[in-house]
N, C-alpha and C positions, 0 to 999 in steps of 0.2 A: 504494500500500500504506500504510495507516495506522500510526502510531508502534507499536501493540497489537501488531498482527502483524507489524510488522519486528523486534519486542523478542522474539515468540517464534517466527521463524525461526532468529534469531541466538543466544535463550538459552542464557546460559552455565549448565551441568549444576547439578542442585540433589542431588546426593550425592557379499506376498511379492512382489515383485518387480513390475518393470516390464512385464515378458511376461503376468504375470499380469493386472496394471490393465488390457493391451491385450485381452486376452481377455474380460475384466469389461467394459468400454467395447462392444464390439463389439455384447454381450449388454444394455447398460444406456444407452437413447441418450444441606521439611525434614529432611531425611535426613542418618542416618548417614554421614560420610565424609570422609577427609583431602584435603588440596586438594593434587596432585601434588606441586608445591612442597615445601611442609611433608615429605613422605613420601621424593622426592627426597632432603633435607635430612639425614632421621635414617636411609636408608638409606645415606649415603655414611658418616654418623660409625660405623654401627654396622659398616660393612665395613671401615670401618680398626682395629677391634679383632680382627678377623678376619683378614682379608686385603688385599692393596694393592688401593684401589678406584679407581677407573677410568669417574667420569662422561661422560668422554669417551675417545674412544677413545686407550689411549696409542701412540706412535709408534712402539713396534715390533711393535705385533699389528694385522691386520687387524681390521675393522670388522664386529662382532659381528651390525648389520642387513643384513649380506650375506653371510653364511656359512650353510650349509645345517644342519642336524640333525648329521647326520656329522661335519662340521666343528667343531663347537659341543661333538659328545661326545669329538673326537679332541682339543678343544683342552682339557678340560675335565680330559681319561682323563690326561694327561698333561703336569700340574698349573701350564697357563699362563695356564688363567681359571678360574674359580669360578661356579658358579650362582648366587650371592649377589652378585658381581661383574655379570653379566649382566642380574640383574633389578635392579641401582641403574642399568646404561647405561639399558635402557628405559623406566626412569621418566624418568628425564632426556631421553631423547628426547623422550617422549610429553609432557613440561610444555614442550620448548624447539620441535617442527611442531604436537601437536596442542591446544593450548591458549595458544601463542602462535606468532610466523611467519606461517603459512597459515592457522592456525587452525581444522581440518580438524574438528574434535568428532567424533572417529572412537570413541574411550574414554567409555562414560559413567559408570564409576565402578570405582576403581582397589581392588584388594584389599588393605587393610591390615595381614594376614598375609600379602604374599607376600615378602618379604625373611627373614625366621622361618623362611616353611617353607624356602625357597631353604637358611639356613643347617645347617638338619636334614638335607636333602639332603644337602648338600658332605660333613659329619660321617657321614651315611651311607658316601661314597662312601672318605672316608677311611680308614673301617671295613673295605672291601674290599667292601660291600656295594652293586650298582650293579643297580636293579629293571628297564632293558632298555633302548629308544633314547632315550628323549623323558626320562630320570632328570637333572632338574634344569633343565628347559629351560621358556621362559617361555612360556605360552599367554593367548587372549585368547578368550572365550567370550559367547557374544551373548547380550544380557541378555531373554530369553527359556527362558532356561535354568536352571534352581534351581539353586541352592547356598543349603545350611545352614551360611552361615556371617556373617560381619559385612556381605555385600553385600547387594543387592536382587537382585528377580527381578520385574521390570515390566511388560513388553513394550513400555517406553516412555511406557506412560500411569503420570500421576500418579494413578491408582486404586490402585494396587497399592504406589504409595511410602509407604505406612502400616505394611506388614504384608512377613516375609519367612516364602518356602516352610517346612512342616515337615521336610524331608529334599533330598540332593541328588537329581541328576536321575543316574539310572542312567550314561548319559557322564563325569558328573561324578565319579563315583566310579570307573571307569575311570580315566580321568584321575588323579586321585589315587595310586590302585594303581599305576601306572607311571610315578609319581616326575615328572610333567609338576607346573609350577607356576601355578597359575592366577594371572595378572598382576591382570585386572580382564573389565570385561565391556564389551563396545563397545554404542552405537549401532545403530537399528532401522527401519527403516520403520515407526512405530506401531501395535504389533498386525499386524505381521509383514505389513504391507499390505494388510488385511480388516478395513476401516471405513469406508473411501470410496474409490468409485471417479473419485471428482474428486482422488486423494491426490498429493500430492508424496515422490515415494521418501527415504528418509533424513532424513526429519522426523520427531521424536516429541516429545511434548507434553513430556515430562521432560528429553530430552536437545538438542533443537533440531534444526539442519539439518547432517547429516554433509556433507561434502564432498569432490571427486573429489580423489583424491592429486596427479594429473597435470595438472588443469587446476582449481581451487578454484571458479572461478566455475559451475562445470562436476558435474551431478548422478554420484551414487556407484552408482545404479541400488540395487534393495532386493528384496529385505528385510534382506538380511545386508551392511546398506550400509558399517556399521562394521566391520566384520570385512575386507569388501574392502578399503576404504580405509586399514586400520590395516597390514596386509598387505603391502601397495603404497607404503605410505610408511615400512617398516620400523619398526613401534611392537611387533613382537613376533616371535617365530620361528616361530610357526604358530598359525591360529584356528582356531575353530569356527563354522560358519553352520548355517540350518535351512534348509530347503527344501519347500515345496507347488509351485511351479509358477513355476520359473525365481529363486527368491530365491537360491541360491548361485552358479548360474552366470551370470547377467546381472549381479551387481557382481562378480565375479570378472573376467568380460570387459573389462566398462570400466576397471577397475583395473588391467589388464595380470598375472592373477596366475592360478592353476592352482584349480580349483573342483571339489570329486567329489559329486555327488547320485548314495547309493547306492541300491541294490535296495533298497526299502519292505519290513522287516524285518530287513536287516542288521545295522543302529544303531537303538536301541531311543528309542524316544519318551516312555519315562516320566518324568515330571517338565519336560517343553518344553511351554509352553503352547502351546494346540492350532489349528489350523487346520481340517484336515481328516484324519481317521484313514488313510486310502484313498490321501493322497498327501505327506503329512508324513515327510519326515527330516532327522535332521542329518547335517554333512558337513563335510570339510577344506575350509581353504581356505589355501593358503600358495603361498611363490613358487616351489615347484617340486613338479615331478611327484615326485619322492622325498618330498619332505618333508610331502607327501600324502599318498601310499602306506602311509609310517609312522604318520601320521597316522589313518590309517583302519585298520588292525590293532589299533591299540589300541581305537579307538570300537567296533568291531564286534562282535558277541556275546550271545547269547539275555539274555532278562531276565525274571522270571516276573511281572513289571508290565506287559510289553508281549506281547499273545499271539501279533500279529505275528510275533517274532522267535523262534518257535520253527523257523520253516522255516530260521533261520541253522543250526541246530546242523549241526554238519558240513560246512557251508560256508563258515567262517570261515577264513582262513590271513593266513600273513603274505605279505602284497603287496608289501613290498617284495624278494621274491623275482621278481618279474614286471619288475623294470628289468633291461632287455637292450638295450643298446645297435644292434644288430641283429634288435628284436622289428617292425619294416616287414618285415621279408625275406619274401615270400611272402605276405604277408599280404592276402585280398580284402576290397578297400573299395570301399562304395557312394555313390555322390554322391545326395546327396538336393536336388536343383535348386530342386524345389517348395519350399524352405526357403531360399532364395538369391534375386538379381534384385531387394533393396528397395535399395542402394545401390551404384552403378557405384563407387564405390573398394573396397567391402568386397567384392564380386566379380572385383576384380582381384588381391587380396590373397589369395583363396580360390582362384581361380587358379594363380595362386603357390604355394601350398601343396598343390593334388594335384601339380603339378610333384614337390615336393621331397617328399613321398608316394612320387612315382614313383620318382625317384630315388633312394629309400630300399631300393627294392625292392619297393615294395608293386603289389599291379595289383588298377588300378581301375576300378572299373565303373561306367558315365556313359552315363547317369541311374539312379537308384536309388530311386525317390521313395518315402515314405511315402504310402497314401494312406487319407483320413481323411472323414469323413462331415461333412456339414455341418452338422451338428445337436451337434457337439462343443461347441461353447463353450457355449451352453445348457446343455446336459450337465452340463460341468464347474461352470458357474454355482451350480446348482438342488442338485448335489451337495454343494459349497463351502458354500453356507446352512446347510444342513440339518446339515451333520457338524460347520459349528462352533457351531452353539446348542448342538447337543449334548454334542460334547467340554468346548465350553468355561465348562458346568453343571456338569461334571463336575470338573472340573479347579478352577474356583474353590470349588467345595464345600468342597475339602481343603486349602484356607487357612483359616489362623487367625482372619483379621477381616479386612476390607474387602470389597468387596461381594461375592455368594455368586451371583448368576446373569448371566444376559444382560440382562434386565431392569434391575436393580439398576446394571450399567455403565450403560449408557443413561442412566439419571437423574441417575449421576455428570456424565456426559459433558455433560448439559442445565445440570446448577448450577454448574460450573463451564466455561462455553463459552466465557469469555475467554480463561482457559488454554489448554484443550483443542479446542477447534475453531475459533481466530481466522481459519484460510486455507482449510479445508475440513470436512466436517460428518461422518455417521455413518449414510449411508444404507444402505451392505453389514450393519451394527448391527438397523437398522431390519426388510431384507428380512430375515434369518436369525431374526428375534425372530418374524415371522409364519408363519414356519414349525414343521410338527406335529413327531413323534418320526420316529425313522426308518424305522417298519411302513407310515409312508404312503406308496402306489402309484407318487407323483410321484416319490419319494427312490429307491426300488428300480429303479425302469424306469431312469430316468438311470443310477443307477449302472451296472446292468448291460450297457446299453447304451453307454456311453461306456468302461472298463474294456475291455469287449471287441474294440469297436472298434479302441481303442489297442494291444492288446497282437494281436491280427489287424495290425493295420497294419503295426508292426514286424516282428513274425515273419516275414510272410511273404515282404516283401523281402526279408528275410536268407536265407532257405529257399530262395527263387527264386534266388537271383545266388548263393550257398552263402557269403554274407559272413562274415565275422569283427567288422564294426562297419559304421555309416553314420556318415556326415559332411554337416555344415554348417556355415556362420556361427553362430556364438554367437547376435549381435545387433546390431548398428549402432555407431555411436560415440555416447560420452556428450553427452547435449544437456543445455542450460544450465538451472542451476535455475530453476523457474519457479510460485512462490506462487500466482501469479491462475491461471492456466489448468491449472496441474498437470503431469505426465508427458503431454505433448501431443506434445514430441520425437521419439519413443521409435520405432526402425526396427528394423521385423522381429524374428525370435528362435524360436529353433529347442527350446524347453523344454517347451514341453507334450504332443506325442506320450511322452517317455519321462516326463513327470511323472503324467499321467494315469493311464499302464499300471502306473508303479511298475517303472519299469524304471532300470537306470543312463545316468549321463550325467557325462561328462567335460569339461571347456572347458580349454584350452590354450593360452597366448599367440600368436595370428596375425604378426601386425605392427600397422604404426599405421595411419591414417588420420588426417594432420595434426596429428601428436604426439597422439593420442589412442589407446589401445590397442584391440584388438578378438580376439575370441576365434578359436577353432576348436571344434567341439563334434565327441565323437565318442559312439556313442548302443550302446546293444546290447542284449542278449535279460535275461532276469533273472538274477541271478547272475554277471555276466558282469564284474566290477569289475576282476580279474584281465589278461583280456586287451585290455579300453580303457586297462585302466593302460600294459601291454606297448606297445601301437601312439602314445601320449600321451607318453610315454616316448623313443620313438621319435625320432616326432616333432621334439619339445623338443630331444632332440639334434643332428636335424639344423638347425634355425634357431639352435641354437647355435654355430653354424660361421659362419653369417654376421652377427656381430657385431651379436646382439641382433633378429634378425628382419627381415622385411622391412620397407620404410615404400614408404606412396601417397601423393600430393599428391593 
C-alpha cells in the first residue's frame, strides 16, 4: 500500500453494507468544526456553571455508556445527572477510544450545539416540562442524514463538504421534537456502499476507515459502520443507521449490538440521501432491544415528503409496549437453514440459540426456508442502478451548491482521485450513470419481479408453518480490514430477502465467535416490527441469564 493510500485509510476527519457488496460481486465479476478536545474542554467549564460535571464517570454513579434509556431518564427524573452532564461524558469519551486509544473514527463530526441544546433540555425539565423517553439523551446520527444546522451532511464524500442540506431530514426533526440531543454524526461506508463494488466497508473519502469496537484491526461491516461501532464502544446512548440491503444489521452484528430495519414506509426517507426508493430506510441501532424499540417510536411516522409512509398512518405505536419478558411463550419460529451452513462456529452458536428459543417457550419449526429465484441479485442489481441515478438527481438538485447530478459527482470523483479513490474507484457511479429513467422495461421487469418474489418468498413460509417470525444468522464474524482486495472476508448474511421485499428485520446479539460478536436475525411479514420486537426481546432476555451470551472457539 503506498504512503497516499495508507494516509487516506487512516485520515484523520477534516470537520450499504457488506451483504450488499456480496450480492453486487456475485452480479459484477475544510470544514466547519470543533476538534473534540476543544468542545470537550468548554463543555466541562460550561457545566460547572450549571451543574457538577463529570468527565469521567464519578464514583458513586454508574457508568452512563452502560445504562439503558430508562436508566439514563430514571437517573436524570430524579436529579442525579443532567443531560448537559451526559453529553460532556461523551465527548470525552469519544476524544479519549474514538480519536485517541483504539482510534476507532466511528464520529465524523461532533455537533457544536449539543451541550446548549443539552442545557435547554435540563431547564426544560426543571420546568416540569419532560417531551417523553429519549428528552435529553445523546444521539448519534449517520452522516447521511441532513440536519440544518452547523454540521454537514456528506455521505462521506468530500463532494458534499462544501455545501450543507436546506432543511433537516424529517427523523431529524422527530428527533428534535422529543427532546433527543443530537451529539454528532458518525462515519459511513462512502455513499452508503454504492460506488464500488471493489469497496472497503467503513471507508469514506472524508472521514477514513471506521473500525471494529471489538477487534480495531478488524472491519465494522457498513454502511452504518459508525453508528455500529460508536454503539459498541459506548460513544452514545443510541444511533441512527440507514439501510438498503443489510447496512444496519450486518455492523450491528459484528459490533455485538441490536439493529431494526423497519417496514419501507415506516420511517420516512426525506432528507437521507438516496440509495434506492424500493429499499431504503433508517433505523435504530443501540445496545439493547429497549432502547431500540424506543428508539423506533419516535423515528416512525407519515411524512408528506415521503409518499411511502402514508401506508404508516395507523400503524405506528409505541413499541416499547411489545417488551415482555415472556413474549417466546408460544410463539412459532421458522428456521431458515438455507441462510445458515457458511460457518461451523456460527452454526453452532445458532444452534445454541433455537435451544434457548426453545427453552423460552417458543416451538420451532426446522427447516423453514425462504425460497428465492435465482435471478434475484441481478434483480436487485439493475434495480439499485436505476433508483439511485435517479433518487440521487433528485436529491442533489435541492442542494445549495456543489455538484447537482450523477454526472457532475463522477467528475468530482475523477479531479480529485487522490483523495477520493486512492484504494478503490466508482464503477457502481459508472453503471447507474448509463442507465435510462425509470419507464424503461429493464427497471420495471426487475422491479417487479424481484419485489414479488421476495415478498412471495417470505409470506409464504410464514403462511405455511403459521409463523410469527423466521430466523437466521445475521452474518459471519468481522474479517480484517483489507484496502487491496476489499470486503473479500465477508460470510454469509441473511438481509436481503427482507431488504428486497421491504419487509422488517431484526438482529440481536448471538454470542461470539473468538471474541468477535455475531448476530441472530429475526425476519417477518410487513408491518410486523411489533412482534420481532416481542420475540428479540425475548430473546435478549434469555442470553441475558447466561452472563452475556454464549461464546464458540
Amino acid at each position: 500500500m503506498t504512503e497516499n493510500q495508507r494516509a487516506s485509510v487512516d485520515a484523520p476527519r477534516t470537520s450499504i453494507s457488506s451483504d450488499l457488496q456480496t450480492c453486487l460481486r456475485r452480479s459484477l465479476p475544510a470544514v466547519r468544526r470543533l476538534t473534540l478536545f476543544a468542545l470537550a474542554t468548554l463543555a466541562m467549564a460550561h457545566s460547572a456553571a450549571h451543574a457538577q460535571t463529570h468527565a469521567q464517570p464519578r464514583a458513586d454513579a454508574l457508568d452512563p455508556s452502560r445504562l439503558s434509556v430508562p436508566d439514563l431518564q430514571k437517573e436524570m427524573a430524579q436529579g442525579r445527572r443532567t443531560s448537559g452532564e451526559l453529553v460532556t461524558y461523551f465527548l470525552s469519551r469519544i476524544d479519549a477510544i474514538d480519536r485517541h486509544g483504539p482510534r476507532l473514527n466511528s464520529v465524523i463530526e461532533i455537533n457544536p450545539d449539543a451541550l446548549e441544546i443539552a442545557h435547554r433540555l435540563d431547564e426544560e425539565r426543571r420546568a416540569g416540562r419532560v417531551r417523553g423517553p429519549l428528552h435529553g439523551i445523546p444521539v448519534l446520527i449517520k452522516d447521511n442524514i441532513d440536519t440544518a444546522d452547523e454540521m454537514l451532511t456528506t455521505a462521506g464524500s468530500l463532494a458534499l463538504a462544501e455545501t450543507r442540506p436546506p432543511r433537516d431530514a424529517f427523523i431529524v426533526t422527530r428527533l428534535r421534537e422529543a427532546g433527543a440531543v443530537i451529539l454528532g454524526k458518525t462515519n459511513l461506508s462512502e455513499w452508503a456502499n454504492f460506488r464500488s463494488s471493489r469497496s472497503t466497508s467503513g471507508w469514506s473519502g472524508r472521514g477514513g476507515q471506521t473500525r471494529n469496537a471489538h477487534a480495531p484491526e478488524r472491519n465494522p461491516c457498513g454502511s452504518s459502520s459508525g453508528s455500529g461501532t460508536a454503539m459498541a464502544a459506548g460513544l452514545a446512548s443510541i444511533a441512527v443507521g440507514t439501510e438498503t440491503d443489510g447496512s444496519i444489521v450486518c455492523p450491528s452484528s459484528v459490533n455485538g449490538i441490536v439493529g431494526i430495519k423497519p417496514t419501507i414506509g415506516l420511517v420516512s426517507r426525506s432528507g437521507i440521501i438516496p440509495i434506492a426508493a424500493s429499499q431504503d430506510t433508517a433505523g435504530p441501532m443501540a445496545r439493547s432491544v429497549t432502547d431500540a424499540a424506543m428508539l423506533l417510536t419516535v423515528l416512525a411516522g407519515s411524512d408528506r415528503r415521503d409518499e411511502a409512509t402514508a401506508a404508516a398512518r395507523g400503524r405506528t405505536k409505541d413499541y416499547a409496549d411489545a417488551l415482555k419478558a415472556d413474549g417466546l411463550r408460544g410463539a412459532r419460529i421458522g428456521v431458515a437453514r438455507s441462510l445458515a451452513g457458511f460457518h461451523p462456529a456460527v452454526d453452532a452458536l445458532f444452534a445454541q440459540a433455537i435451544d434457548r428459543l426453545r427453552a423460552a417457550g417458543a416451538i420451532i419449526v426446522d427447516p423453514a426456508d425462504i425460497e428465492l429465484p435465482k435471478t434475484l441479485d441481478d434483480d436487485e442489481l439493475t434495480i439499485l442502478l436505476y433508483e439511485f441515478k435517479d433518487g440521487l438527481n433528485r436529491y442533489l438538485a435541492d442542494r445549495p451548491s456543489g455538484p447537482r447530478t450523477l454526472a457532475e459527482l463522477i467528475a468530482f470523483n475523477e479531479r480529485e482521485h487522490e483523495r477520493e479513490m486512492p484504494i478503490f474507484g466508482q464503477e457502481l457511479f459508472l453503471q447507474a450513470q448509463s442507465k435510462g429513467p425509470l419507464t424503461d422495461a429493464e427497471y420495471r421487469e426487475a422491479h417487479a419481479r424481484a419485489g414479488e418474489a421476495a415478498r412471495r418468498g417470505i409470506d409464504s413460509v410464514l403462511r405455511q408453518h403459521r409463523l410469527d417470525a423466521i430466523i437466521a444468522p445475521t452474518t459471519g464474524p468481522a474479517w480484517l480490514i483489507d484496502p487491496v482486495l476489499g470486503d473479500q472476508g465477508v460470510a454469509g448474511g441473511a438481509s436481503q430477502p427482507a431488504a428486497i421485499a421491504g419487509y422488517p428485520h431484526i438482529t440481536v446479539p448471538m454470542g461470539e465467535v473468538q471474541r468477535l460478536p455475531v448476530g441472530l436475525s429475526f425476519i417477518g411479514t410487513a408491518w410486523s416490527e411489533a412482534t420481532l420486537i416481542r420475540l428479540a426481546f425475548g430473546f435478549e432476555q434469555s442470553a441475558a441469564s447466561r452472563a452475556g451470551g454464549a461464546t464458540h472457539e
